[in-house]
Structures are given as C-alpha cells and as structure tokens.
C-alpha positions in Angstrom: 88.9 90.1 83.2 85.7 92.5 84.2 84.1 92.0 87.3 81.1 94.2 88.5 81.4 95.4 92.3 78.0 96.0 94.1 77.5 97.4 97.6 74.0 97.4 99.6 71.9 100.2 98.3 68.9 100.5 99.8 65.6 101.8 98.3 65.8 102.4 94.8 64.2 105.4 92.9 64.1 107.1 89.8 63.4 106.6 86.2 64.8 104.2 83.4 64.5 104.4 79.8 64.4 101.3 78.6 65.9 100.0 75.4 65.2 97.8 72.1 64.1 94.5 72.9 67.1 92.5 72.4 65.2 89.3 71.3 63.6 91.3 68.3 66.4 93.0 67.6 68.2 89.9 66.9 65.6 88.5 64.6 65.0 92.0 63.0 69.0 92.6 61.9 68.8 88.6 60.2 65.5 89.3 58.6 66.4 92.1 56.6 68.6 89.9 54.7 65.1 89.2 53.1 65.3 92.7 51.5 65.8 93.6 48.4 66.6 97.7 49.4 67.6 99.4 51.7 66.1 98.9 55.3 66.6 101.1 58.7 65.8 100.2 62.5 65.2 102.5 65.3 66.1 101.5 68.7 68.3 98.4 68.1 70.4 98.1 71.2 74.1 98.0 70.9 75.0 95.2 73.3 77.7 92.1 72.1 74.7 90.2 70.5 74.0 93.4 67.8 78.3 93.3 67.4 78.2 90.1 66.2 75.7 90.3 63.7 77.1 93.6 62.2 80.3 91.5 61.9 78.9 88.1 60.2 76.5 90.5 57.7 79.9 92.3 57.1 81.5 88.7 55.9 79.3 87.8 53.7 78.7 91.1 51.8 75.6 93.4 53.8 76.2 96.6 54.6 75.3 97.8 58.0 75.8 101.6 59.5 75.4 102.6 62.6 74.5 106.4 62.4 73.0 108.1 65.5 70.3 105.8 67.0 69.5 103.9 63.5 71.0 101.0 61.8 71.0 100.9 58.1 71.1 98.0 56.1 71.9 97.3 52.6 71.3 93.9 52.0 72.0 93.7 48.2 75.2 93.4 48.5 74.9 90.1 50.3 76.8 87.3 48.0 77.5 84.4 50.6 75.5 82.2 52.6 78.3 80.6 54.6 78.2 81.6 58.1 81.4 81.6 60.4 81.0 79.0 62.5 82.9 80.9 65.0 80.6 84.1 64.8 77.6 82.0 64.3 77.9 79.7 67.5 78.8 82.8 69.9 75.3 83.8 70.3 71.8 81.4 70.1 69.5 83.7 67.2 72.4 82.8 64.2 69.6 80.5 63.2 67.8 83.2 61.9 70.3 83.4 59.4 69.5 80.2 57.7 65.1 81.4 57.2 66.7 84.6 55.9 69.0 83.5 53.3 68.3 80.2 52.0 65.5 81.2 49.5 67.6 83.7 48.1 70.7 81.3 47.9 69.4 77.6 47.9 71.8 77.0 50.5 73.2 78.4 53.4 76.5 76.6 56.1 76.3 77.7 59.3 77.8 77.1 62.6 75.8 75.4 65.5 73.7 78.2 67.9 75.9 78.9 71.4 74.8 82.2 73.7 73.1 80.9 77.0 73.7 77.2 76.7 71.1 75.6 79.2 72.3 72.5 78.3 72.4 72.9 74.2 69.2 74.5 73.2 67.5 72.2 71.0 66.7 73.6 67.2 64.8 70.5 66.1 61.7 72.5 65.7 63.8 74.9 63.3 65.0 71.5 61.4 61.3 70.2 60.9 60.1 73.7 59.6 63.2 73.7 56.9 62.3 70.0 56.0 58.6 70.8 55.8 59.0 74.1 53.2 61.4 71.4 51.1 64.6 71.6 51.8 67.5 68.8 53.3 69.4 69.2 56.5 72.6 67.8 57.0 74.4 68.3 60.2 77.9 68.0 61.1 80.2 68.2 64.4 80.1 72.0 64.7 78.4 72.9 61.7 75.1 72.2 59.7 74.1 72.7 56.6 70.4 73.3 55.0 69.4 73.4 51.2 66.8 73.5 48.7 66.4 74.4 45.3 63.1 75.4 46.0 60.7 76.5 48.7 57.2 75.8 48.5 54.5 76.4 51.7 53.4 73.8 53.9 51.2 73.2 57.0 53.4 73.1 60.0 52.2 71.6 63.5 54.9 72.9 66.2 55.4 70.2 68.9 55.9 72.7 71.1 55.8 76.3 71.1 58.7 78.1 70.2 59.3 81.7 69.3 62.2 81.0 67.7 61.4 78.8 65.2 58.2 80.6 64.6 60.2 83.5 63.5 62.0 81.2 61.5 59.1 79.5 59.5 57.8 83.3 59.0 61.8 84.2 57.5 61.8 81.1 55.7 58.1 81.4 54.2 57.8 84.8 53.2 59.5 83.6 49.9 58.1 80.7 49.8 55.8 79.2 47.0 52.2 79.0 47.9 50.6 79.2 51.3 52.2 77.9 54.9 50.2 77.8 57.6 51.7 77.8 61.2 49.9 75.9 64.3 51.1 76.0 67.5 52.9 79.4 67.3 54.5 81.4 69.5 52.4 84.4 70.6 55.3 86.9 72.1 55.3 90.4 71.5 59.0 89.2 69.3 57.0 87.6 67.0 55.0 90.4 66.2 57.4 92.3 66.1 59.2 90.3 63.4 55.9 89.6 61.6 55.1 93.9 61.3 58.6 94.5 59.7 58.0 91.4 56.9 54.5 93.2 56.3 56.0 96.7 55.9 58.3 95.3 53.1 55.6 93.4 51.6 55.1 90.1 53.4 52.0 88.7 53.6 51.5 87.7 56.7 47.9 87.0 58.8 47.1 86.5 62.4 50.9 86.5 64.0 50.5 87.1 67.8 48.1 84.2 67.6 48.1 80.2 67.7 47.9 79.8 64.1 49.8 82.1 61.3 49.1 82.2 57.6 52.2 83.1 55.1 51.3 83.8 51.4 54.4 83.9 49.5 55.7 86.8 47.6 58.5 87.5 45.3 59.9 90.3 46.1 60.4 92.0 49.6 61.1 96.3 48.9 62.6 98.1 51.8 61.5 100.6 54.6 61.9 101.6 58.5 61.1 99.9 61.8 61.0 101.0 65.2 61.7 98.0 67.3 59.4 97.2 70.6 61.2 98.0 73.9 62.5 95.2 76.0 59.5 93.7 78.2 62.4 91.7 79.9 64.9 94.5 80.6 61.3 96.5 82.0 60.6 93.5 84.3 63.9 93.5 85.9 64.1 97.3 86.7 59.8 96.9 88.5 61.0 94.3 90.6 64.6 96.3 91.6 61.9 98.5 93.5 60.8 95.8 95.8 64.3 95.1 97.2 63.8 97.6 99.7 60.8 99.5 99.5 61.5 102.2 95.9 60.1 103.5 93.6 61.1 102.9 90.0 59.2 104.2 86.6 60.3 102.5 83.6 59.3 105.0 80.3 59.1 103.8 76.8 57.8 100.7 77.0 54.4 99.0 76.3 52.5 97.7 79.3 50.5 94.9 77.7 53.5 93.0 77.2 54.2 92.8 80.8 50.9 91.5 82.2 51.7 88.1 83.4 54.5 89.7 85.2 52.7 93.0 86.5 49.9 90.7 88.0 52.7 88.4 90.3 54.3 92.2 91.6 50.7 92.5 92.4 50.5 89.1 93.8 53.3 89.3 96.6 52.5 93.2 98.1 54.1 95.8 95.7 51.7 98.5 93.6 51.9 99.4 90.2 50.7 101.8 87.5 50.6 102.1 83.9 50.5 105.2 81.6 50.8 104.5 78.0 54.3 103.8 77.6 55.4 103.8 81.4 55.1 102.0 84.7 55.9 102.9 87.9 56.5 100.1 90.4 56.0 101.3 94.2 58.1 98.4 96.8 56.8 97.8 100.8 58.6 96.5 103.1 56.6 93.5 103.8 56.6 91.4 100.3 54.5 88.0 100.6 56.0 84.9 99.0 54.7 83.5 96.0 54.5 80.5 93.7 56.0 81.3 89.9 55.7 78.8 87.2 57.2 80.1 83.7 55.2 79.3 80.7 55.5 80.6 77.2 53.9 84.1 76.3 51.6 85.6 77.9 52.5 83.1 81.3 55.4 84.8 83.6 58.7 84.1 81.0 61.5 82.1 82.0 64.0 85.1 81.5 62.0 87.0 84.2 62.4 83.5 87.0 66.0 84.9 87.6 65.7 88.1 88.4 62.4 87.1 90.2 64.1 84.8 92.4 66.2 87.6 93.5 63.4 89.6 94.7 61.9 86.5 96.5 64.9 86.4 98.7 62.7 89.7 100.3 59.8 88.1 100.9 59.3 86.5 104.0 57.9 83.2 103.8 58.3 80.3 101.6 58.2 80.7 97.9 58.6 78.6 94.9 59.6 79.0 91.7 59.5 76.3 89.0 60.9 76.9 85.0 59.9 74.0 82.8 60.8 75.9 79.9 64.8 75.7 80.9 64.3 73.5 84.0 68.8 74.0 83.9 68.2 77.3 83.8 68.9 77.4 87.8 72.9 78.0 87.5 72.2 81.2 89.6 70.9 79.1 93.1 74.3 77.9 93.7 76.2 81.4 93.3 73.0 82.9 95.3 73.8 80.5 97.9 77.3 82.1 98.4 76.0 85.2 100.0 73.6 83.4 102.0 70.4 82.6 100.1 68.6 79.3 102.2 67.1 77.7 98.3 66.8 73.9 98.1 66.8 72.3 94.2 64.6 69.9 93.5 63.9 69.3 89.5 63.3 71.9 87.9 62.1 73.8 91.3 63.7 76.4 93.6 62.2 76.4 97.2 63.1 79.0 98.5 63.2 80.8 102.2 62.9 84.5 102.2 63.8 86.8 104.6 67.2 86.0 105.4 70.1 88.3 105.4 72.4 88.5 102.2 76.1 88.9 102.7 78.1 90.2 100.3 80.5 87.4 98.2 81.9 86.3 94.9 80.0 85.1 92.4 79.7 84.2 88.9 76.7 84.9 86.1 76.2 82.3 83.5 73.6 83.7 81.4 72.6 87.3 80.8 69.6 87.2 83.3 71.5 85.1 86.2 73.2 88.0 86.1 71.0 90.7 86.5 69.6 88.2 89.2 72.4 88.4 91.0 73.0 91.9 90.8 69.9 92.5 92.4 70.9 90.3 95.0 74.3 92.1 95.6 72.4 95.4 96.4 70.5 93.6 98.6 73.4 92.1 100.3 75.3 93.6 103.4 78.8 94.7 102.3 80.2 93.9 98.8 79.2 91.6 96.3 81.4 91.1 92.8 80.2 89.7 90.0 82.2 87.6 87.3 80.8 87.0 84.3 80.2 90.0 82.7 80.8 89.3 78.8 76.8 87.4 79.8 75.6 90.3 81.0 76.8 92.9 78.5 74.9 90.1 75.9 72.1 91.9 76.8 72.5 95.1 78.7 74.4 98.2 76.4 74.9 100.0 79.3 73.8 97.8 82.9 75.8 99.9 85.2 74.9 103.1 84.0 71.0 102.3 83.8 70.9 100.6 87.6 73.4 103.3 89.1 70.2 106.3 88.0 68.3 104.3 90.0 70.5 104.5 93.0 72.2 101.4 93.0 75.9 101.6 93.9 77.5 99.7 91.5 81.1 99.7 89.5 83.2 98.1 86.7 86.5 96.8 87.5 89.3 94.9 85.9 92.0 91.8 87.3 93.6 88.9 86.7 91.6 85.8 86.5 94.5 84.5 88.4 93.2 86.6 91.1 90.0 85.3 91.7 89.0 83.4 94.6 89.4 79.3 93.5 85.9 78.8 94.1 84.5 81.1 91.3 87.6 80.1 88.7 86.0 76.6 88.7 82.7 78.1 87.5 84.6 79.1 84.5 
C-alpha cells in the first residue's frame, strides 16, 4: 500500500497551476450522455474519480478518448442504462448517471453512491426530483432502480439545498416535457458550470447560479466543446499552505469570485491577498489570529475547505472554532490530527481548537480526499516526519498532489509497504 512521507518545510513559495474542478468535472463527463454528437472538455482532471467514469461509459457503449488535455465523447453509441453497481458505488456523483440517461432510456439500474461516506450521504433530494418529473423509484440492498415512460416538468421545492441534486433536476429536465422550475437551488460555481455546457448543446436553461432555475424542455441536445472552471477547492487549499509558516503562494488559472467567502476568512485571521484575473497570490505572517468558521452552502466558507482550514488554525495562536453543519461527521481528521499533537476538543459538530502548539511528526490516516490534504498540511508543519495512509482518498481528487505541493517547497514523497507493516494504531482506521 502507498503512504505519503512529509517532513517540516518551512515557508512555502512559488506558483501552482491549478486544475479542472473535480466536482464539475464529474457532473460534466455524466451529462454528456444527454448528447446526441460528439462532445469535447478541456481541463478535465485525470484523478481515480474521471477513471471510473471513462470505465462505466465504456460498459455501456460511450466512447471516451483522452487525447492531449481533451476528453472526447461520443455518446451515441450508448445502448445500456445499467450501471455496475461496483463502479457506480466507488465514487458519490454516479447519481448523475440516472438525470442523464433515463429520458433517453425510460429506465436506468444503478448501484448505491460510495466516495467520501460521512455517514451515507443521503440522495433523498435526488429521489423526490425523479418522482416529481414522473418517474418510480425502487430501491434495493445495494442497488436502486428509477423509471418512467415519460418525463414531464414540474415545480420542485428543495428541502434543502443541494448542488447535487440540482445538477440532477437540470440532467433530468433538459429532456423533459414542458417547464420545471427549481426553488431552493444550489448556487455554486458547479452548477453553472453544468448549466453553460446544457445551454451550449441547446438546453434551455434560465437563471442557474440563483435560488430559483427555470428548464424548458427540448428534444434534441447537438454537441460542442467546454472548458471546465478551475477547482475553487484545490485553490483554497494551496492560499492557506502559505500561512503555515509565513510564504508566499500564487495560484494562476483560476477565477477569484468563486473564492470570496474563503479569501475574506485568510483576510480575517492576519494573512494578505491579491487577485489578478485569473490568479491570487496569498502572502503568510507569522502571527495568524484565530477565528471562528461555520460552513454553509455556496457562497458561505464550503465544508471541503473546514479541513484543510483546520490545519492552518493549528498556526494560529489563540482559540479558534470551526463548526460544519453541512457534514457535522465530516471531523474524521481531529483524531488523526491529534496523533502529532494537535490540543482540539469535539463537541457536535464543532472543533475547538488551541493553536499554537508544536506538531510532531506521526502516523496517520486520511479518510476523505480533503482530511487528507488537511493533514498533509499539518505534516509540513510538524517537526520530523509525518506519513500519511490513505492515499487512494487523496488521489480521488488530486492528479498529481505530490508534484503540485513539492513546486511549492514542500518536502514530500510517495512510498510503498506492507499494510502488515503499519503501526496497529492506524491499521484499525482501515
């Protein structure tokens, strides 16, 4: 098994380029199944997520090449609907699958969503959207199964907001017969994201990257190209990597407005930052203030930027606290922070934690793509070595993590051993 070794580092500097955002990538690669030609992406990551998509469009008949930094897709040689359950349960967007194909099919089988379980990620919100546009649900042990002879628009009232089943109603809709009309929606930069490539290929589509979206069916979607937005979530990460000891780290093709919630808390606790067009640079001090962070969905401070935060917190003298009531179990990294030294209490869905304190290097184990970058950060923080377990989470998300932090200075490495090997400790967080 992989195991990622990081030593102290100090001050971080340099510049990062920084990918496709792996959330709209994932959408993007299910929502061309929509298409009835040809369709190519720019800037779709190749991390374990894109993998298995290519290989569950592959089983049921798409064509997908990767050739240079594009993916082309032919979709019209789709002829199943039945998803692995294997494939389909290995990472949390397979859902997208079921908005994409079942008005082209009637019916689509698919296995349950898996990827970062924080304690089974509900999809009722995805059910209620199929059962409002007309179609039955039946779900089974490890499988479920949705169908309808016909989809016909609806108003939809989410219960609460959800990206992901926003871009689902959007999939599901665009096909549709008649009008659907979305309250509650998501607002993040994913969904309008998704919502640009549906209107290039003739979707009809009005006022995504607001409360309330408007679908007018169509009949036919044609095919075209789409760039897909950088990764706001990878960006945030590689700012706050320059407050662990006082860098300086630009991030370049990204878009700044999707980081403002974020950008305003860097702010907040002493560090500096500037924004071009399509880069920030993110100066560190050595005297960080502690904060108060409480996750919300877009535009508040997102719950996949609470980890990494919390590694940056461990700088800042003070007490800080940081609550996620968007995953309130989305707190597996305190424990393994703990190991090399971190004072955080748990309360609910809180962290309290005590900044200030020396890090010492340790074992530990990521659960989720950003627990791990979390504790990354903390590693080349730490005094000594830190190794990471894990890894097949992190590389969910990164393409290349070692290579991108090590041109910023951080002194990190790959490695390979026996589970067997491990200390006991982190074989139980298996």
């Amino acid at each position: 098994m992989k195991y990622i070794q990081a030593e102290y580092s100090g001050p971080l500097n340099g510049t990062v380029h920084i990918p496709g955002a792996k959330n709209s990538s994932l959408a993007l690669l299910a929502a061309a199944c929509l298409a009835d030609n040809i369709v190519t992406f720019e800037g779709i990551p190749r991390i374990d997520d894109v993998r298995v998509i290519a290989e569950i469009g592959r089983d049921i008949g798409m064509k997908l090449e990767q050739r240079g930094g594009q993916v082309i897709i032919d979709p019209r040689w789709i002829h199943s609907s039945v998803i692995d359950p294997g494939k389909a349960s290995s990472y949390r967007a397979s859902y997208y699958f079921v908005g994409a194909l079942l008005s082209k099919f009637g019916k689509v089988t698919i296995g349950l969503p898996g990827g970062d379980d924080f304690v089974s990620r509900p999809i009722d919100q995805h059910i209620k959207v199929f059962k409002a546009l007309g179609a039955q649900v039946n779900l089974f042990k490890d499988y479920y199964e949705v169908e309808a002879a016909e989809l016909k628009g609806a108003d939809i009232y989410f219960d609460t907001i959800t990206s992901g089943a926003t871009i689902n109603a959007m999939l599901a809709a665009v096909l549709a017969k008649g009008r659907t009309q979305l309250h509650n929606a998501a607002m993040d930069p994913e969904v309008c994201d998704t919502a640009r490539f549906l209107i290039q290929l003739g979707a009809r589509i009005y006022g995504a990257g607001t409360e309330h979206i408007r679908i007018e069916g169509v009949s036919y979607l044609d095919g075209g190209t789409h760039t897909v937005i950088p990764d706001r979530l990878i960006a945030g990460a590689f700012l706050m990597s320059a407050g662990l000891h006082g860098g300086q780290v630009t991030v370049m093709d990204v878009i700044p407005e999707h980081l403002g919630s974020c950008l305003a808390k860097l702010e907040e606790i002493g560090m500096h930052v500037e924004c071009g067009d399509s880069q920030i640079t993110a100066y560190g001090t050595n005297s960080l203030k502690a904060t108060r962070i409480r996750t919300g969905m877009y535009p508040s401070f997102a719950t996949d930027l609470q980890q990494p935060m919390t590694a940056l917190l461990l700088q800042a003298k003070g007490k800080s606290i940081v609550t996620d009531r968007i995953y309130p179990k989305r707190l597996a990294h305190v424990p393994q922070l703990r190991r090399l030294g971190a004072e955080i209490d748990l309360r609910s869905e809180s962290a309290f934690i005590t900044g200030g304190r020396p890090l010492q290097g340790g074992w530990v184990h990521a659960t989720d793509v950003r627990a791990g970058t979390c504790l990354l950060m903390a590693g080349l923080a730490a005094e000594g070595s830190t190794f990471i377990t894990g890894v097949e989470h992190i590389e969910r998300g990164y393409e290349d993590i070692i290579g991108s932090f090590s041109s910023i200075g951080a002194k990190l490495s790959m490695h390979e051993m026996d589970a067997q090997e491990l200390p006991s400790q982190i074989r139980e967080s298996f």
